[in-house]
KOLVEXBA-113435 format. One record per residue (C-alpha): x negated, y negated, z negated; residue in one letter. Coordinates in steps of 0.25 Angstrom, whole numbers, plus 2048, in hexadecimal, padded with zeros to 3 digits. Layout:
<pts>
XYZA/...
</pts>
This chain:
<pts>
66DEBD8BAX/660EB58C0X/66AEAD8C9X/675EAA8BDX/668EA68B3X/664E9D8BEX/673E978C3X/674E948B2X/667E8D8B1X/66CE848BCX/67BE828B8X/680E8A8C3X/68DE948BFX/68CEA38C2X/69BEA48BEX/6A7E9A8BAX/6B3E9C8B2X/6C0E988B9X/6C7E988AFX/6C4E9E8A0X/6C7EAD8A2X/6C2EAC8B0X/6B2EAF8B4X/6AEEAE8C3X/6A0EB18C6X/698EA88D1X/693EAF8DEX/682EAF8DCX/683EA78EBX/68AE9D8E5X/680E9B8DAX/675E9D8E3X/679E928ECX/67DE878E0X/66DE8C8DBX/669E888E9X/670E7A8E8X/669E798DBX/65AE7B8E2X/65BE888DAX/657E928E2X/65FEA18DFX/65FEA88EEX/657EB38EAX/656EBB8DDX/647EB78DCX/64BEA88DEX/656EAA8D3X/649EB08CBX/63FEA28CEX/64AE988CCX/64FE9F8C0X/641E9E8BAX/63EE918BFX/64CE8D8B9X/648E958ABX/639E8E8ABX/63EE808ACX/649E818A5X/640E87899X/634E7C89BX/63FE7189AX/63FE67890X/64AE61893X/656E6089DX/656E568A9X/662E4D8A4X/663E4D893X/66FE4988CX/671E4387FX/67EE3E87AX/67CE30871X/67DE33863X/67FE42865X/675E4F861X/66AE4E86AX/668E5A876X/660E67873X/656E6287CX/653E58876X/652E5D867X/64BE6A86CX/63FE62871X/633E66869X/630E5E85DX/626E53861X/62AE52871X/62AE42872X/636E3E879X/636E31883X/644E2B887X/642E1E892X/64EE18892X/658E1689DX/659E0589DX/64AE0389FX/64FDF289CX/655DF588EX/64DDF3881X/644E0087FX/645E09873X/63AE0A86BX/630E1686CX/633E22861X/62BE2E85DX/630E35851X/626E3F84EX/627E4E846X/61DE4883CX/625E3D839X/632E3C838X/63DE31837X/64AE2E836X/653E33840X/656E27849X/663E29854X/66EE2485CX/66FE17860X/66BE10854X/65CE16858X/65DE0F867X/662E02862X/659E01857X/64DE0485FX/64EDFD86DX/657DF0866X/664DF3870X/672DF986FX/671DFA87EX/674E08884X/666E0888BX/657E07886X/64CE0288CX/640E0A895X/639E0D889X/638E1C884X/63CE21875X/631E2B873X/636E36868X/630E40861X/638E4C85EX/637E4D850X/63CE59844X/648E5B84AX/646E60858X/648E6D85BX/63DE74863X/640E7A86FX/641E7487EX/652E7687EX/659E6D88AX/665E6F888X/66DE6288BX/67CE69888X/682E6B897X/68DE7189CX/69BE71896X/694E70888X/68FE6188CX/693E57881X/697E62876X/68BE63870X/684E6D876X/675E6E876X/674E6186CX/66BE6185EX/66AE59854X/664E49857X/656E4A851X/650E3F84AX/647E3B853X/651E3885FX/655E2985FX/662E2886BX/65FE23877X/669E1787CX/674E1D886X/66EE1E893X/666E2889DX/657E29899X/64BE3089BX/647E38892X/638E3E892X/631E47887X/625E4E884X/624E5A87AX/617E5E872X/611E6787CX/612E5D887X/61DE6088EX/625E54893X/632E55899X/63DE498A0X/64AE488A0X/659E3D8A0X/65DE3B894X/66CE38894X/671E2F888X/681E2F888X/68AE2987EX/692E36878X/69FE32880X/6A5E2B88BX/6AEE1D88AX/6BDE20888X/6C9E1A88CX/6D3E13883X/6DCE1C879X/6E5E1C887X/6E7E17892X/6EEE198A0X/6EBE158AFX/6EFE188BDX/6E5E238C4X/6E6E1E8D4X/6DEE238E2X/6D9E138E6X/6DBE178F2X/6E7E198F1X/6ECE0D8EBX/6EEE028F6X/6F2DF38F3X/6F7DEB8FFX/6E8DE5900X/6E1DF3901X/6DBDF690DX/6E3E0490FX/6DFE0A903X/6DEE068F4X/6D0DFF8F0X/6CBDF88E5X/6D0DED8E5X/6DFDF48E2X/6D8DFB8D8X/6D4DEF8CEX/6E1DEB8D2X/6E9DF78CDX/6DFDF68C1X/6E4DE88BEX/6F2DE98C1X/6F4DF78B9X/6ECDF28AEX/6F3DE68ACX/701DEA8AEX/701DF88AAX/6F6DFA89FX/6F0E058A7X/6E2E078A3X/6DAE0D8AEX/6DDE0E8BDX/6D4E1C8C2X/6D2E1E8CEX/6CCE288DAX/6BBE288DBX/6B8E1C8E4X/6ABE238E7X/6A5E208F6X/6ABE28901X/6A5E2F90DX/6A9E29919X/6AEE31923X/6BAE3292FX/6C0E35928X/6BCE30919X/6BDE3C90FX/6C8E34906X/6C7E3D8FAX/6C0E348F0X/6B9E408EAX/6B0E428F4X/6A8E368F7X/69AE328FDX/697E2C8F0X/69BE2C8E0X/692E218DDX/696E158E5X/6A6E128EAX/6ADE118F6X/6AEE038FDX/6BAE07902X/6C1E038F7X/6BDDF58F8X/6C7DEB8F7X/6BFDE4903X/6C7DD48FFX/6C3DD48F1X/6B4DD58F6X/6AFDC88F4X/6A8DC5902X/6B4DC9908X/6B9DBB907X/6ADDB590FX/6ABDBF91AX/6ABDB5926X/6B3DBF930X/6C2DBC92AX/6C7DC4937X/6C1DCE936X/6C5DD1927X/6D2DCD92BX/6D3DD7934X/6CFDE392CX/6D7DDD921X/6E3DDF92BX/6E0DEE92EX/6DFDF191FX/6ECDEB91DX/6F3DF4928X/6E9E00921X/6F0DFE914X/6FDDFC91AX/6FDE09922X/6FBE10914X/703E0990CX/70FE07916X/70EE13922X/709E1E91AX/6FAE1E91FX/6F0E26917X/6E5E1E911X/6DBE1E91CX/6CEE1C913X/6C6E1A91FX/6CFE0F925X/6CDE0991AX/6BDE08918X/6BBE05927X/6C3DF8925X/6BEDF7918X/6B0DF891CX/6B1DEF927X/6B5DE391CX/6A9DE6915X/6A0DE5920X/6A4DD6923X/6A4DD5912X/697DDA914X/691DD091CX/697DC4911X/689DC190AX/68ADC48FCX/688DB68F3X/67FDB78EAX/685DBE8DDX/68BDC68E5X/67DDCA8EBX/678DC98DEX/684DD48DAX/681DDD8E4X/671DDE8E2X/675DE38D3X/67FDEC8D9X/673DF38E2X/66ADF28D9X/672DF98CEX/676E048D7X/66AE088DFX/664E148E6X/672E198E4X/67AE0F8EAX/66EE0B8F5X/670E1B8FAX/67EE1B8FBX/67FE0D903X/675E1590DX/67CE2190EX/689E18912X/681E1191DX/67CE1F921X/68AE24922X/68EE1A92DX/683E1E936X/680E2D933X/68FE3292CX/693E3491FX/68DE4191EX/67DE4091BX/67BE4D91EX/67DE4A92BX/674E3D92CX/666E3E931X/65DE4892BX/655E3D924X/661E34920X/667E40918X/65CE3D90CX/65FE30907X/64FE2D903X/64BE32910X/643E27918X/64CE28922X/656E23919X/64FE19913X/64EE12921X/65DE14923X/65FE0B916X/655E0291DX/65DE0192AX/66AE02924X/668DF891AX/674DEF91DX/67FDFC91EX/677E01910X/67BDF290BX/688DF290FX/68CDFF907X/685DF88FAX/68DDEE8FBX/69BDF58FDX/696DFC8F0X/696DF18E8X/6A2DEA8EDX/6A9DF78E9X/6A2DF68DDX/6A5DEB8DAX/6B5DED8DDX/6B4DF88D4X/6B0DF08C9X/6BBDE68CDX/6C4DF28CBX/6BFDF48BDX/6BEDE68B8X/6CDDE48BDX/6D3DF08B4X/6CBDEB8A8X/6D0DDF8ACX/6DFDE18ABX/6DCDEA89EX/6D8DF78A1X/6D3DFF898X/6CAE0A8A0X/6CCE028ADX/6C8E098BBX/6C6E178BAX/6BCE1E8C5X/6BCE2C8C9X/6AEE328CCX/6B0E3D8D8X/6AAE4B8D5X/69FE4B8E2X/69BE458EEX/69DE4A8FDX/690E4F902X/68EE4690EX/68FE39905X/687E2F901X/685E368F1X/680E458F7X/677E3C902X/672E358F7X/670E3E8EAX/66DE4A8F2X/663E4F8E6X/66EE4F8DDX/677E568E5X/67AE658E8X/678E698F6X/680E758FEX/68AE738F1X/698E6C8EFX/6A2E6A8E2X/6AFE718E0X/6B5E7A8D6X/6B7E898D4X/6C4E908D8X/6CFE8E8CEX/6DDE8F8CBX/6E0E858D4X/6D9E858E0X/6D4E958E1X/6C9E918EBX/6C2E888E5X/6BFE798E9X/6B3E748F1X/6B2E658EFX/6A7E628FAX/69DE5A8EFX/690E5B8EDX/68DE5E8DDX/682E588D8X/675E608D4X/676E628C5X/667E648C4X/665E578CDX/66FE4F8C5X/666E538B6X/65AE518BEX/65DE428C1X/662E3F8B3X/671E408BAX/66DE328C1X/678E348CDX/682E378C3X/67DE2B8BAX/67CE228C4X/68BE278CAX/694E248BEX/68DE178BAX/691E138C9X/69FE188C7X/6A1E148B7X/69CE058BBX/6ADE018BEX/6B2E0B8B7X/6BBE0B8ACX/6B9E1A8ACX/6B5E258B5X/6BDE328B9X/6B4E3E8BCX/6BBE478C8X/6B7E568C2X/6B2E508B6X/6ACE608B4X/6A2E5E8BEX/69AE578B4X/697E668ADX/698E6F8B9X/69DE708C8X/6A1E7A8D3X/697E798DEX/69BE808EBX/68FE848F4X/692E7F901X/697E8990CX/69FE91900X/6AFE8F8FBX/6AFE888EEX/6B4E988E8X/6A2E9A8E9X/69EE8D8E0X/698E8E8D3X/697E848C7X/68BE7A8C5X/689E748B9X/685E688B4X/67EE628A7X/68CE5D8A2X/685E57896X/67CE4E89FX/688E4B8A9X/691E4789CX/686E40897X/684E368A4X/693E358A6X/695E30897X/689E27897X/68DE208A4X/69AE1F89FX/697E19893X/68FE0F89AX/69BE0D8A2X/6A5E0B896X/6ADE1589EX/6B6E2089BX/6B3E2E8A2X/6BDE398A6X/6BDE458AEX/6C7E4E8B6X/6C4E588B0X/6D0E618B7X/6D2E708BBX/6C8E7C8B6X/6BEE738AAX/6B2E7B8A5X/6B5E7D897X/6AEE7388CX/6AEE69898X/6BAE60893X/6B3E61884X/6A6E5C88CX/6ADE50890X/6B4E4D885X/6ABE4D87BX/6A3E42886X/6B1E39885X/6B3E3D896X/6C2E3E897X/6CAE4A89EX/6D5E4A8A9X/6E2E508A4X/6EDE518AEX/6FDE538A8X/6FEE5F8B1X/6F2E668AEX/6F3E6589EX/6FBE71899X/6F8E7A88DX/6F0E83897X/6E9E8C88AX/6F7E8E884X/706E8C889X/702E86898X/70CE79894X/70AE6D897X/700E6788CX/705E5F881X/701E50884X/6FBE51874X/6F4E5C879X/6EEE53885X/6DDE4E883X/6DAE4187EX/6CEE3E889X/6D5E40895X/6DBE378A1X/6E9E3F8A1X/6F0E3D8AEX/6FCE438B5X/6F7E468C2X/6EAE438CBX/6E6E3F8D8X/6E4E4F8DAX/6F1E518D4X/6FFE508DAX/705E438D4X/712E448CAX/71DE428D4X/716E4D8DDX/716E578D1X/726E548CCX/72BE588DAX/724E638DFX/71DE598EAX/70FE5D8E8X/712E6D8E8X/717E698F8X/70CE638FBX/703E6E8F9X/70CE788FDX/70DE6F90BX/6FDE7090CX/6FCE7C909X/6F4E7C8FCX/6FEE838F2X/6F7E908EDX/708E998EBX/714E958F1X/71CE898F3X/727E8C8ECX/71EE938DEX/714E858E0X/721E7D8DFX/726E848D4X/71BE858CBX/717E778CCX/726E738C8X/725E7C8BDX/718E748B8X/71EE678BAX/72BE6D8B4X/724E708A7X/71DE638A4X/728E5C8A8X/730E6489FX/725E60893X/725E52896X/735E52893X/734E58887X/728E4D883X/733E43885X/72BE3D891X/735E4089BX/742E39896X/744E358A6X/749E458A6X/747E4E8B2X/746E498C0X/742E3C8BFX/734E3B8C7X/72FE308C0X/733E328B2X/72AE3F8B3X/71FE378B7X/720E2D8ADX/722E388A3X/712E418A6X/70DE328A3X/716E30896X/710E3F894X/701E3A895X/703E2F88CX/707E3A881X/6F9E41882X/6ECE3A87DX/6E4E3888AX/6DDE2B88BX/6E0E28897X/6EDE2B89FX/6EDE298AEX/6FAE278B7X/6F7E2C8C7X/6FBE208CEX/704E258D8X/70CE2D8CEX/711E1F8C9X/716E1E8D7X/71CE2A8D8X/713E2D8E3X/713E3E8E7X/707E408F0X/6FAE458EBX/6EDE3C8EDX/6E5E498F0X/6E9E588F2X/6DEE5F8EFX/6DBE6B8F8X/6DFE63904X/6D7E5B90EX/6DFE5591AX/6ECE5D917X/6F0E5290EX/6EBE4490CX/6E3E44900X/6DEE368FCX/6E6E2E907X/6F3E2A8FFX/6F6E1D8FBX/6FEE1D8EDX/70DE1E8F0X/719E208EAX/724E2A8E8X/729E2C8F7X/71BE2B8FCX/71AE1B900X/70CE158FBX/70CE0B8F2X/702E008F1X/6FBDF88E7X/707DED8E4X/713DF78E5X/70DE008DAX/70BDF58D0X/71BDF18D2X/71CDFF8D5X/729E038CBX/726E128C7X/717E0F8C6X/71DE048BAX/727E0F8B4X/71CE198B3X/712E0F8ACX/71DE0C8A4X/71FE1689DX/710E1A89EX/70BE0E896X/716E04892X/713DF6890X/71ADED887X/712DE188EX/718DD8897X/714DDA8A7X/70CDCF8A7X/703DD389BX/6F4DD389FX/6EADDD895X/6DEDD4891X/6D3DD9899X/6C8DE0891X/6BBDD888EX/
</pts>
């Protein structure tokens, strides 16, 4: 009982529920082990005893949580209005260059008129701004706080719902949006700290409806890539597809920075690091000292081998060889490097280091590092494995030109990420460029070495066995420390959406129920002896929405497979969009039958397929059933899988005749794909995403999950039907890609039309 008390106190599960009629308890090892991660210590039954009363103690002497929330024109927190009446509350304000707000202090003895909202702000500091000055409102808790020394800031599935929230009292005047510090002092002396989090109510949202393409970059080449798809073919997908087919977004895989390696790991959800993107996916000419780098050989020459790179993949069947790629790529920069910059250019650069910091100053190092020591610090020197050792400090000394060098293939990516963006509003866009934030870091990169306070050692993210996959999945990431995170005032998580949202249009969140709770996996065990951690979901909703809002992006989450239940309500109610996918949406509490698309929610990204997914073409044959079966990974036999999957397939096609949306009739390949699209236009998502290669007919999944080297996740170009990649130029001519889009968004407009761009 000492050690469940305990593992509740600290948000660590003693049991999950698989599935609604299903309870499995957690080994006491396991919960033992995620405590220890934790610096809870629960080895012995008389340590389960001390921390258990430390845990009781503090928990009872708190004022207030480390991270408070409070949601802009909403009931205030219990925490808040359980202070006892006359504590003196002292917000200092995030933007310490705003206008202050004026000092208040609304005593018991003398009450006034409630003042709230943003109309208090704005009439006391002068400013419509969403930040105040350094100056602290200090408030009296007046005649309607409660007494009492409650915290309870409503996490969990609850958050956003409600939960835990009073009244607004009179003496609370709103504080702008932002991330303050909130201090306060009750009658008998106690004082307590804490962030105060102030977020609008809900996230940006997209457009009544809108539709775009959801493409790997890397897998989109043009005849200038260097072997694989970069940026620049993104802005010029964005533009042409905004343009000439009305889409509305282009999404694409996380282009967070990888871990080199020999080779690279290409999965793009396991990179060094979320905040900063990879340079390999510079488009190198359009850098502007390109042009004045004195060696025109050499570029010439490296030019040459990326030319005969792209041709291999594109013409001779070759993989995508991300490695081939950046070491040509890298040694372009390097003579790019040595262009000096002219003076706005300097100028622009200075800003961008400055805006980005300790954050951007450690990840430079940990890349110089790399190419000395390797890609995994925990095999660095002893005192290069603490990034504020002294040892490490006179490594950033010495490597001050390599350190440099990474800085300023951040910003050129940077800066061809907003490129990207610019473009798609450009030619009309409505969301433009969506981004996908990756669920973790790999342990040896340049995030873990550098944010080693917030993250869980001996532990790694996964999920719990399922329907699915029976033994559980071990994703190799570190989580971050829950305790750490609320401690900070989520700064790393702050600081990591505002990098991300900067170009972005909107931001996917992979595992977007990792914001209320995650599988942690002790390291050395089988994902089957994990546990759940959880989170404060309202703080994490809280951060995401703020940053967002800051952003003017939209938010969605993949919020797929087994969901803790009030999670999807969570979200909604914060305006963060779900993922439904047309195969996974059937009448699973009544008939099983495909759902009907009235049937389908509103706030949701509605696809067909996704890059985890088999494409359309692979699901009408029977192709992707093969595959498996040829790897190995089928749980029955070939000839049940087979069946039971064209029964499924059977059935919706079956639906979609009925609807009328199939009038092509049966055995037409591309009539059934067009008809799942004309089906997602009959439901009221938002936001309706076509899988690039199943314009093209293409058959091959981008990534088999459960496969490492048996199958070539992450390495395919885009191709069509018989397998033959297409570039860049021929999808844009590309006749099927046009017959789908057709009938997906018909345009009464000639060609030639050009949307106004947006102001």
């Amino acid at each position: 009982m000492g050690l469940s008390r305990l593992a509740a106190l600290h948000g660590v599960a003693t049991s999950y529920s698989p599935s609604a009629d299903v309870t499995v308890a957690v080994a006491d090892d396991t919960v033992v082990a995620v405590l220890a991660a934790l610096g809870v210590d629960a080895a012995t039954p008389e340590a389960v005893r001390e921390s258990l009363a430390a845990a009781e103690s503090s928990a009872a002497a708190r004022l207030l949580p480390p991270t408070l929330v409070v949601w802009a024109g909403e009931p205030l927190p219990r925490a808040l209005t359980a202070l006892p009446s006359g504590t003196v509350l002292h917000i200092a304000l995030e933007d310490a260059g705003s206008p202050p707000l004026p000092r208040l202090s609304v005593r018991p003895d003398r009450p006034e008129p409630a003042v709230s909202g943003r109309a208090a702000v704005d009439a006391g500091a002068g400013t419509g701004t969403d930040t105040g000055g350094n100056t602290a409102a200090d408030v009296g808790a007046g005649p309607g706080a409660d007494s009492g020394t409650g915290a309870d800031s409503g996490t969990g599935a609850d958050a956003g719902t409600g939960a835990g929230v009073s009244p607004t009292p009179a003496w609370w005047v709103e504080p702008p949006l932002g991330a303050h510090r909130l201090s306060v002092r009750v009658p008998d002396g106690r004082d307590a700290s804490c962030t105060l989090v102030v977020a609008p109510a809900r996230a940006p949202q997209p457009p009544a409806r809108t539709h775009g393409f959801l493409v790997q970059l890397y897998s989109l080449l043009s005849a200038r890539s260097w072997g694989m798809g970069d940026l620049g073919d993104l802005a010029d997908l964005a533009a042409w597809s905004g343009r000439t087919l009305g889409t509305g977004f282009v999404q694409v895989n996380p282009l967070h920075a990888a871990v080199l390696g020999d080779p690279t790991d290409p999965s793009p959800y396991r990179p060094s690091s979320r905040r900063f993107p990879d340079p390999v996916h510079l488009h190198v000419e359009s850098v502007p000292e390109y042009g004045h780098v004195p060696d025109r050989g050499a570029l010439d020459d490296l030019r040459q081998d990326a030319a005969t790179l792209g041709d291999t993949v594109l013409n001779k069947g070759a993989l995508i060889d991300r490695d081939a790629v950046w070491e040509l790529k890298r040694q372009a920069l390097e003579l790019v490097a040595d262009v000096p910059l002219t003076p706005g250019r300097r100028a622009a650069y200075c800003d961008f280091l400055a805006e980005q910091g300790q954050a951007l100053e450690d990840h430079a190092l940990w890349c110089a590092l790399a190419e000395l020591h390797g890609s995994d610090w925990h095999s660095w020197p002893a005192a290069l494995r603490d990034p504020r050792s002294q040892a490490t400090a006179r490594a950033r000394r010495e490597l001050m030109d390599r350190v440099d060098f990474h800085c300023r293939l951040a910003w050129l990516t940077d800066s061809q990420l907003a490129a990207a963006q610019r473009a798609a509003l450009d030619a009309g866009m409505a969301v433009g460029i969506v981004h996908d934030l990756a669920v973790g870091v790999h342990p040896g990169g340049a995030d873990a070495w550098a944010q080693q306070d917030a993250l869980a050692h001996g532990m790694s993210v996964g999920a719990p066995p399922d329907a699915f996959n029976a033994h559980g999945q071990d994703w190799g990431l570190p989580p971050w420390r829950p305790d750490a995170l609320a401690a900070s005032g989520y700064a790393p998580f702050r600081g990591l959406l505002r990098g991300l949202l900067a170009h972005a249009g909107a931001l996917r969140i992979d595992h977007v129920m990792g914001l209320f709770r995650l599988w942690w996996v002790p390291e050395g065990r089988p994902p089957t002896e994990g546990t759940y951690v959880g989170h404060d979901a309202e703080a994490m909703l809280a951060v995401l929405v703020l940053e967002a809002h800051r952003a003017g992006a939209v938010v969605m989450g993949e919020d797929l497979g087994t969901v803790e239940p009030g999670v999807r309500e969570a979200l909604a109610r914060r305006g963060v969009l779900g993922t439904s996918v047309l195969w996974f949406e059937r009448d699973w509490a009544g008939s099983g039958r495909p759902l009907p698309p009235e049937e389908w929610r509103e706030g949701c990204l509605a696809t067909v397929t996704t890059h985890d997914l088999p494409s359309i073409a692979a699901r009408l044959t029977g192709d992707h059933v093969r595959l498996r079966h040829r790897l190995g990974l089928l749980a029955g036999g070939l000839a049940e899988e087979v069946t039971a999957d064209a029964t499924d397939t059977a059935e919706w096609l079956g639906y979609l005749a009925r609807l009328g949306l199939l009038p092509e009739g049966e055995g037409d390949e591309e009539g059934a794909v067009r008809a799942v699209h004309r089906f997602l236009l009959r439901t009221p998502a938002r936001m309706v995403g076509v899988w690039l290669p199943d314009a093209l007919g293409d058959r091959r999944p981008q990534n088999l999950p459960g496969t490492w080297d048996q199958y070539p996740n992450w390495r395919l170009p885009v191709a069509d039907a018989e397998g033959h990649p297409v570039a860049l130029e021929e999808l844009a001519v590309a006749p099927r890609l046009h017959r789908l889009m057709e009938a997906l968004a018909p345009r009464e407009a000639p060609p030639e039309y050009r949307p106004e761009p947006r102001p």
